[in-house]
C-alpha positions as CSV (number, residue, x, y, z in Angstrom):
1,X,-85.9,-11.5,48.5
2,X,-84.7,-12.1,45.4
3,X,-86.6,-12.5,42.1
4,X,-86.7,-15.8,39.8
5,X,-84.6,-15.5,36.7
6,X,-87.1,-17.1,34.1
7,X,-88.5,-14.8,31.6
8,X,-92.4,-14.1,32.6
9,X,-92.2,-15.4,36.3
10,X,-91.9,-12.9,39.0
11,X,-92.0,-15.4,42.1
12,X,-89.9,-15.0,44.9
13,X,-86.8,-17.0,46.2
14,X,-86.1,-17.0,49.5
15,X,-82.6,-15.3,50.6
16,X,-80.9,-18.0,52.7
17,X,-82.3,-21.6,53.9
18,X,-85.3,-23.3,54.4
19,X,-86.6,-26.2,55.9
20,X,-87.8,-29.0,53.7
21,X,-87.9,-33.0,55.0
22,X,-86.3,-32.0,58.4
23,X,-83.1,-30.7,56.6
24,X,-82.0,-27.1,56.3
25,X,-81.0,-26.1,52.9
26,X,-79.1,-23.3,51.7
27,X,-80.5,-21.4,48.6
28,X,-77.7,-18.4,48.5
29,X,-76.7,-19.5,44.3
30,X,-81.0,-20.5,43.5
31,X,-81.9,-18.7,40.2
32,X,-85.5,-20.3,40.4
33,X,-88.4,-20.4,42.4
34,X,-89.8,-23.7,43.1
35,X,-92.1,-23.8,40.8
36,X,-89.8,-23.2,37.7
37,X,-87.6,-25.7,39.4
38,X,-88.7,-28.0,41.5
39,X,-86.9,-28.8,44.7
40,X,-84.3,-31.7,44.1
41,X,-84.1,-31.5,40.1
42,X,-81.1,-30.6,40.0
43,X,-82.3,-27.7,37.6
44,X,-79.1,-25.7,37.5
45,X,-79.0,-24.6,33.3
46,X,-81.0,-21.2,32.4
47,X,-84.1,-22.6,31.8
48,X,-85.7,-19.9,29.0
49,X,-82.8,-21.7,26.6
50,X,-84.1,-24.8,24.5
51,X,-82.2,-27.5,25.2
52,X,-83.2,-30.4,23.0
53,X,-84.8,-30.9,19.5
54,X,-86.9,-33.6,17.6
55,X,-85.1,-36.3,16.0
56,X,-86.1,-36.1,12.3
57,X,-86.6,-39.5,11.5
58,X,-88.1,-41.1,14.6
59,X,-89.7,-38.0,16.7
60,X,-87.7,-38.8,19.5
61,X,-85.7,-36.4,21.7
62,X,-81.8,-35.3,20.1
63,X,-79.4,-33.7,21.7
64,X,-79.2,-29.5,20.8
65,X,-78.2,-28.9,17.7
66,X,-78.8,-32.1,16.1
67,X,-81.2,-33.1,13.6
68,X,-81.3,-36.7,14.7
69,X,-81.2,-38.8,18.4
70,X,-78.6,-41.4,19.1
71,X,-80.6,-44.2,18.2
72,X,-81.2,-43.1,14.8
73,X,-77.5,-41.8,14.5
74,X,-76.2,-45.2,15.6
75,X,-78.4,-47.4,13.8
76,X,-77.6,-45.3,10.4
77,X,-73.9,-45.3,11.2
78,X,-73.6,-49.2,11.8
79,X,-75.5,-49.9,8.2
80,X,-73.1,-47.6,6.6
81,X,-70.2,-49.3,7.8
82,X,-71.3,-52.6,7.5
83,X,-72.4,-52.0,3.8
84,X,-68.6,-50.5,3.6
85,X,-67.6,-54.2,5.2
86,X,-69.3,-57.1,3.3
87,X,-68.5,-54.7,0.4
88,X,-64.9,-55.3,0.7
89,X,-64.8,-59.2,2.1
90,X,-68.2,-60.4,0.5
91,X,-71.4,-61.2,2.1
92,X,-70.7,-65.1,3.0
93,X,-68.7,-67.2,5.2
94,X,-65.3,-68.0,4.2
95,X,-65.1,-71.7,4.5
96,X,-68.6,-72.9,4.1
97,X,-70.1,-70.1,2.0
98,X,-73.0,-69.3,4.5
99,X,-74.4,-66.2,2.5
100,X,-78.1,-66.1,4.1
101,X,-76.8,-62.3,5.1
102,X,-78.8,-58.9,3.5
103,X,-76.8,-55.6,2.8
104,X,-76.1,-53.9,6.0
105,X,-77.2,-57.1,8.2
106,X,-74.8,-58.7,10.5
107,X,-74.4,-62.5,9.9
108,X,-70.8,-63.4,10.3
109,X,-68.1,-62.6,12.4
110,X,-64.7,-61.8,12.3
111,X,-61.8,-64.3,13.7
112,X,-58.2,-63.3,14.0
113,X,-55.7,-65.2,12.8
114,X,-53.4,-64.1,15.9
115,X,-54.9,-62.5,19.1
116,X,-52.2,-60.8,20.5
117,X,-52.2,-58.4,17.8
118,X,-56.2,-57.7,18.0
119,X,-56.6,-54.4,19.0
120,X,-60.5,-54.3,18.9
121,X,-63.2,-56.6,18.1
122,X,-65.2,-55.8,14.9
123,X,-68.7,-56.3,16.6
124,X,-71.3,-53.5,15.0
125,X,-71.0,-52.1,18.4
126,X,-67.4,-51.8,18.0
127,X,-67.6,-50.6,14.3
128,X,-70.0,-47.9,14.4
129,X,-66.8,-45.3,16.9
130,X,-64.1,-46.6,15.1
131,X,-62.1,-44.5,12.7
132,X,-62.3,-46.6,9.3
133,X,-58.2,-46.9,9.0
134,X,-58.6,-48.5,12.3
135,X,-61.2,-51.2,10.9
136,X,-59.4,-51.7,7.8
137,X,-56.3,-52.5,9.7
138,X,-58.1,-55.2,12.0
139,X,-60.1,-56.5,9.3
140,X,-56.8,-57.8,7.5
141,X,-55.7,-59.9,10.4
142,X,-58.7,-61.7,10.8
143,X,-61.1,-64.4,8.5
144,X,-64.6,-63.5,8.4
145,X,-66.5,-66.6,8.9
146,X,-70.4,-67.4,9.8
147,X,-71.0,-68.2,13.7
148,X,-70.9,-71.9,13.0
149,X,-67.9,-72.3,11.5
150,X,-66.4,-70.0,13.8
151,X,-67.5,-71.8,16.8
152,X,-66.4,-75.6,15.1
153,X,-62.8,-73.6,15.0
154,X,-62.9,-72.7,18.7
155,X,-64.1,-76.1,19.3
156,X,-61.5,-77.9,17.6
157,X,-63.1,-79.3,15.1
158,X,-61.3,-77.0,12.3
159,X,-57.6,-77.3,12.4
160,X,-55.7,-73.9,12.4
161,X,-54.2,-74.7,9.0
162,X,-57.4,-74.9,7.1
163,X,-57.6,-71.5,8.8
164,X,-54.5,-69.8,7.5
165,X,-55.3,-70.9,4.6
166,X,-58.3,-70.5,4.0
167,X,-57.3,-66.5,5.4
168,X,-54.0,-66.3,2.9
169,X,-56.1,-67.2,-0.4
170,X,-58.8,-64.9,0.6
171,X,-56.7,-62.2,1.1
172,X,-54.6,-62.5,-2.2
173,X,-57.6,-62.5,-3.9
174,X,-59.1,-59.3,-1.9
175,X,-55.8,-57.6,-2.4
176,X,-54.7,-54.6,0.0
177,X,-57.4,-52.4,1.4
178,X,-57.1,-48.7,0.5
């Protein structure tokens, strides 16, 4: 019989199979007895090692070696970048100056001028992986309007001119994003 591998637990493993639910099971590579690991949890990684920490800001569970858990990460990431955003273009709409939007808070949303050179959408979602050369570049081919205007455009109801227009002034007056 062999000996289970985790530091103060002498328990026994059997050598070769047992029987468990009407199934034979083979325990030649087990490292742990069943009470250190459980039957069918998968518990495979040395378990005297620490694998996770407490998120600092929320007491949830990170990932090793990180201070904070992807929910705190993501959420502090997408205000960054959004600040970094309505910084650059302004915090209201284009064409109807909709600026009910707070510092960091999503409100309006980006239209391109021509689709087929989108290569990603510049939801928060979408913002928060993205390299910022690679938002920079998509946020000059689009006009950041509020969800109203931007649906009236799909809709018809705006005419593309007023669009490119409205997107060509804008963007004179922004100048070239460094």
């Amino acid at each position: 019989m062999r000996i289970c591998k985790k530091e103060g637990c002498n328990n026994e493993i059997p050598k070769y199979y047992i029987k468990k639910d009407g199934k034979r099971h083979n325990l030649q590579r087990r490292r742990y007895c069943f009470e250190c690991s459980p039957f069918g949890e998968h518990n495979t990684r040395n378990l005297d090692i620490k694998r996770n920490s407490i998120c600092k800001k929320c007491g949830g569970v990170s990932q090793k070696g990180r201070s904070k858990c992807y929910r705190c990460y993501f959420s502090e990431t997408k205000i960054k970048k959004m600040k970094k955003v309505y910084s650059l273009i302004g915090y209201f709409c284009w064409k109807c100056n909709y600026n009910k939007g707070l510092e960091g808070v999503p409100v309006l949303e980006f239209h391109h001028i021509d689709p087929k050179t989108k290569l990603t959408g510049l939801t928060t979602r979408e913002l928060v992986g993205r390299k910022w050369k690679l938002i920079r570049e998509e946020m000059q081919k689009c006009v950041s309007l509020c969800c109203r205007c931007h649906r009236e455009y799909h809709a018809g109801l705006i005419p593309d001119k007023n669009i490119l227009k409205i997107y060509e002034d804008r963007w004179k007056e922004i100048g070239p994003l460094a």
